[in-house]
N, C-alpha and C positions, 0 to 999 in steps of 0.2 A: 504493500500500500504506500501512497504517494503521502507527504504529510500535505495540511489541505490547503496553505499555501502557495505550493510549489507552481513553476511557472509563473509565479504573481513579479513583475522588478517594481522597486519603490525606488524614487531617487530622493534621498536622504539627505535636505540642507538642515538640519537643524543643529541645535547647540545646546551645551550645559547637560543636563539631568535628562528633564520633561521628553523632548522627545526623543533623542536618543534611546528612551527607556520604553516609548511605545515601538519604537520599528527594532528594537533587540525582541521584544515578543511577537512580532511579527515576522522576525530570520528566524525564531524561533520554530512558527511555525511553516515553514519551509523557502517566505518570500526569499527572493534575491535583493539582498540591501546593498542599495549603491550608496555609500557613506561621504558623502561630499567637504571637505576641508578648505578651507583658503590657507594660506600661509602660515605656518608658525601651528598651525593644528585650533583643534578646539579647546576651550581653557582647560577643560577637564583633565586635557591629557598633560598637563604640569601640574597636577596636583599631587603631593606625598600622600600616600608610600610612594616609591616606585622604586625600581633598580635600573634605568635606563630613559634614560630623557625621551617626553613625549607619551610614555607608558604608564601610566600611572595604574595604582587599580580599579580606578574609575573606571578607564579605558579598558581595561583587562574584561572587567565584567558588563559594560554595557555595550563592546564593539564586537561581542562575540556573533559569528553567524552573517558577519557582513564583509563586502568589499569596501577597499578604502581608497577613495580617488583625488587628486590634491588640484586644485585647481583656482589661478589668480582671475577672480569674476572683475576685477578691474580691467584686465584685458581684453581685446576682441578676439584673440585663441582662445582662452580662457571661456569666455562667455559663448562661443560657439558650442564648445567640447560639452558645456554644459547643457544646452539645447538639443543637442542631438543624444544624450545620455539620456532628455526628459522627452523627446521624441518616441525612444525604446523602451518608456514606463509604461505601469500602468497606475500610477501614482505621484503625487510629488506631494512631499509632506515638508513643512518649512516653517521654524518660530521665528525666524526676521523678523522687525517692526515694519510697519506696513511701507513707510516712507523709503526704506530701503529694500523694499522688493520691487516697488514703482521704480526707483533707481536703477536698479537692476534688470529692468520687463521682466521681472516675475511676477507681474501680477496676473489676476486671472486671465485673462486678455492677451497680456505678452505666452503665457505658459501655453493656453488651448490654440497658440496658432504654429505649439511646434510638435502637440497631440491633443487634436479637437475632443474627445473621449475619456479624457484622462479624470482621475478623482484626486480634486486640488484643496489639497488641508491646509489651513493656516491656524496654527497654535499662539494666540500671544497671551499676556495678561487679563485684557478687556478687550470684551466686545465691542468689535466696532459702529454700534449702531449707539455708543453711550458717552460721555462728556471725557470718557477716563480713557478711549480708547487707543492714544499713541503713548501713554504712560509708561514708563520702565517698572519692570514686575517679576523680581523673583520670591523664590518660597516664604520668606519672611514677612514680607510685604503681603501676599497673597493670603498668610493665616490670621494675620492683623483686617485688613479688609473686609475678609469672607467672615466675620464672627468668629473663627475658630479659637485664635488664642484669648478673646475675651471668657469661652466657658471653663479658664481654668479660674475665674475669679469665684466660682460656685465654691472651691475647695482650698483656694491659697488667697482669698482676698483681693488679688491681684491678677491683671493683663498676666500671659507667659507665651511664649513659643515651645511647640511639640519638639521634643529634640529628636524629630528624625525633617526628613525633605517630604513632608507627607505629602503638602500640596501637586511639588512636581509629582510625586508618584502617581498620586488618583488621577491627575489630569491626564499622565502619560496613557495613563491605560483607560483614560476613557478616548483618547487619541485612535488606540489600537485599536478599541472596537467600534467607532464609528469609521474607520477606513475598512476594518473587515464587512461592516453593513454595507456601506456602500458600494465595495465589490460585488457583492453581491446581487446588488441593485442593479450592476451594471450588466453584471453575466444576466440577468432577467430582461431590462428593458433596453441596452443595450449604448445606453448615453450615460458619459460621464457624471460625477458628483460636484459640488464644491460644499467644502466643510470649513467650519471655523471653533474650534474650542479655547473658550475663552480658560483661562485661570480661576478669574475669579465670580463667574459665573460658576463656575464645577462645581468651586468647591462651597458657594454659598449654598446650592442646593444640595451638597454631599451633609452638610451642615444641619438643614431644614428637615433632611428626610423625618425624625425625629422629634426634631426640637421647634417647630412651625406650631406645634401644640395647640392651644386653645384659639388661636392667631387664623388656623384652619376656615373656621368658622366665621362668617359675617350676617351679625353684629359677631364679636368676638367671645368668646366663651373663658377667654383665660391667654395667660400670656406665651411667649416664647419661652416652652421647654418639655421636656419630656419627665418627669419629677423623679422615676426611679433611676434615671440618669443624671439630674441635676444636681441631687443629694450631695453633701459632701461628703456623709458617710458610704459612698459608695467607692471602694478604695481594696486594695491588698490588705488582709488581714494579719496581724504579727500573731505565732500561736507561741506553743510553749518552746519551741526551738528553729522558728527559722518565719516565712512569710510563705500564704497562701489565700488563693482566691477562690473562692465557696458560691455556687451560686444556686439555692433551692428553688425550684420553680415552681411547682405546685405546691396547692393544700398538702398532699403525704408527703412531698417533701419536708416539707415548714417542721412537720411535725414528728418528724424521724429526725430532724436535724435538731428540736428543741430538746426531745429524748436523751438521744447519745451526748449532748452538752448538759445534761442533771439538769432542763429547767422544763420539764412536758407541760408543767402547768401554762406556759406560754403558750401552749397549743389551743385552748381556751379562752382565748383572747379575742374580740369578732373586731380587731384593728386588724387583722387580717387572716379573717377567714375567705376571702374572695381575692382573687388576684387585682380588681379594681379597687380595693382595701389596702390591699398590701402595698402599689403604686402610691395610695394618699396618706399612705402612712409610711414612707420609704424613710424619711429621715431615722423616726423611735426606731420601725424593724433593722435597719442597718447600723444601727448601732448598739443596739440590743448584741449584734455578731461579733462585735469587739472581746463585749465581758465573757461571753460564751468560748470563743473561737479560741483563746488566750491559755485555755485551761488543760489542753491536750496537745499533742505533738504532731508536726505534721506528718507525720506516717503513719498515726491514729487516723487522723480526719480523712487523708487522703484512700486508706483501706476500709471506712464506713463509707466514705463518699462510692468507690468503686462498687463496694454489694449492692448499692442501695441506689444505684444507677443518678446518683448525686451530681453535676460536672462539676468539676476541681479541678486545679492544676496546684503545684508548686510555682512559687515564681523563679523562674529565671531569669541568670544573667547569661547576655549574650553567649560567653566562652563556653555558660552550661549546654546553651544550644547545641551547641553544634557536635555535643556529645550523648547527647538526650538522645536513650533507644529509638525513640520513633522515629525521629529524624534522622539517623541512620539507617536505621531498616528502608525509611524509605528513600534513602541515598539523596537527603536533597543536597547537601555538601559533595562535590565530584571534585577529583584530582585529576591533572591532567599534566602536558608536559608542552611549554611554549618555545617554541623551536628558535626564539633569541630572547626570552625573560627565564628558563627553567621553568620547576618545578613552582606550581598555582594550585590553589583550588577556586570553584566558582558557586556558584549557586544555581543548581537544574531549572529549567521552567517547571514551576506546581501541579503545571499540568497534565494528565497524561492521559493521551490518545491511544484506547486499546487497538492494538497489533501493529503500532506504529512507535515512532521515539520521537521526540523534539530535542534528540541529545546533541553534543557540539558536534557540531560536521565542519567546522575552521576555526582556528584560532581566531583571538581581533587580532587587526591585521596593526601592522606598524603604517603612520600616517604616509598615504600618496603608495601602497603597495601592490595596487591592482592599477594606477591610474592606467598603464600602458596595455594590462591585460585587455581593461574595460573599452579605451577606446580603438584599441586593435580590434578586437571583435566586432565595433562601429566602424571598422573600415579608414580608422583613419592609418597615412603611412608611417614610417620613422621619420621622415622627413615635417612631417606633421604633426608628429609628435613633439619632436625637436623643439617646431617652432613656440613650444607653451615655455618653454624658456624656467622646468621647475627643477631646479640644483637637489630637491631634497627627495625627490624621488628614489627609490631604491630599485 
């Protein structure tokens, strides 16, 4: 079996995290990523760790499964070689700010007159139908904007940033699947797409799914949040030897978990005998699991949790992960061997298509390492090649 992919080429101008992280899950699953560079590489690829200028592990793990083509768009070689790489797409996926894609005729207009058919993504910030839309926006900005770093004031008082790149990630990957729809779209009606995912569009609605709460409603019913979420006691619990997250869902649960903590009398309680109870009572219930939780060890709670089909985890720290049986069993950690960094590990795509693999089939490649594969196969000569005039080529 083919992965479902395959045959699909995306020509890849984007930068940083966000979209690079959507077209890695789409080499993942079998497109051809044509990885487009200008000079001096994407910033990414200087960033520590690395063992080799340009490589970073940024690079390592988000250019896997793609070609890498290096090419100066200032120029008119340049910009040809690029045209005719978006001629032999069936995509162009790009976060440029819009000013510099009109600079460039990448705009929709400049793009469909060098493949009328094509599905043309643009990833930036904001939306461009909004006051905010030629703004500079990365993740930080974007968790501040969209509400998200204001819901840590529920539990610390205060504004915070998620200390991961949450933003770029969800928006990457809502990237990937609205260019998978619209292939789709296209194998059925047979005409091109154009997309736009905003940032901060994504992620205010990744935000709302939730917490739009009584807001839903007009006249309104109640404010922006979800309350068994908004709680502050809604948090990792400390027990007698370490930290763990407990989460009862039902009525038998409540009361198998009041049980085995010495307090059943709490079962008794009609603040939550109903799960619509339990939600307007989430503050008392969740902190009820403090005095409780505290009292036994987590290899207790976690072996009542398992009989009694309870979900729990232990908390982990990162380095636990990647030693946690299940996540070896299911091999999401993979080693491999990079034929000028050594010895890597990477992180598998989550996903897995039965009787097929999304495993690595190339290394990332080192920047401008396919350019001459890429446009040889476009028919350009050496002679033509020459003319792009790019020293870092390999």
């Amino acid at each position: 079996m083919a992965l479902p992919l395959e045959g699909v080429r995306i020509a890849d101008l984007t930068t940083v995290v966000m979209g690079p992280l959507a077209t890695r899950m789409l080499a993942d699953m079998g497109a051809d990523v044509i990885r487009i560079e200008q000079p001096g590489g994407d910033v990414i690829r200087d960033y520590d760790p690395m063992r080799s200028p340009l490589m970073s592990a940024f690079s390592i793990n988000l250019n896997r499964n793609k070609r890498s083509v290096l090419l100066d768009l200032k120029s008119d070689h340049g910009q040809a070689a690029l045209m005719d790489i978006i001629a032999s797409s069936d995509v162009f996926v790009t976060n440029l700010r819009r000013k510099a894609l009109s600079r460039l005729g990448l705009d929709e207009a400049g793009v469909r007159t060098a493949r009328e058919d094509i599905v043309y993504c643009v990833a930036n910030g904001f939306g461009s139908d909004g006051p905010d839309a030629d703004d500079a926006a990365y993740d930080d900005i974007i968790q501040a904007v969209s509400g998200l770093s204001s819901l840590f004031e529920w539990n610390t008082g205060e504004p915070r940033l998620v200390p991961s790149i949450v933003a770029d990630k969800v928006t990457g990957t809502h990237i990937a699947f609205a260019i998978a729809a619209a292939l789709h779209g296209r194998a059925v009606t047979g005409s091109g797409a154009t997309l736009e995912v905003p940032m901060a569009e994504t992620m205010a609605a990744f935000n709302l799914v939730e917490h739009l709460g009584g807001q839903t409603f007009r006249p309104p019913t109640g404010e922006f949040s979800y309350r068994r979420i908004s709680t502050p006691h809604r948090k990792p619990r400390r027990t007698a030897d370490g930290w763990i997250a407990i989460l009862p869902y039902n009525k038998a649960n409540w009361d198998q978990f009041f049980a085995f903590g010495g307090r059943p009398d709490l079962a008794l309680d009609t603040r939550w005998s109903t799960a619509r109870e339990r939600v307007a009572n989430a503050d008392a219930l969740y902190g009820l699991m403090d005095e409780i939780i505290v009292t036994k060890t987590t290899g207790q709670w976690l072996e009542f949790c398992k009989a009694n089909s309870i979900p729990a985890a232990k908390v982990m720290k990162l380095e636990e992960v990647a030693t946690h049986p299940h996540f070896k069993a299911v091999g999401l950690l993979q080693e491999a061997e990079h034929p000028t960094e050594g010895s890597y590990q990477y992180v598998r795509s989550p996903i897995h298509i039965a009787g097929e693999s999304s495993e690595l089939r190339h290394h990332a490649p080192r920047l401008g390492a396919h350019t001459n594969e890429v446009l040889g196969e476009l028919g350009w000569s050496p002679h033509r090649l020459a003319a792009l005039e790019l020293r870092d080529v390999p």
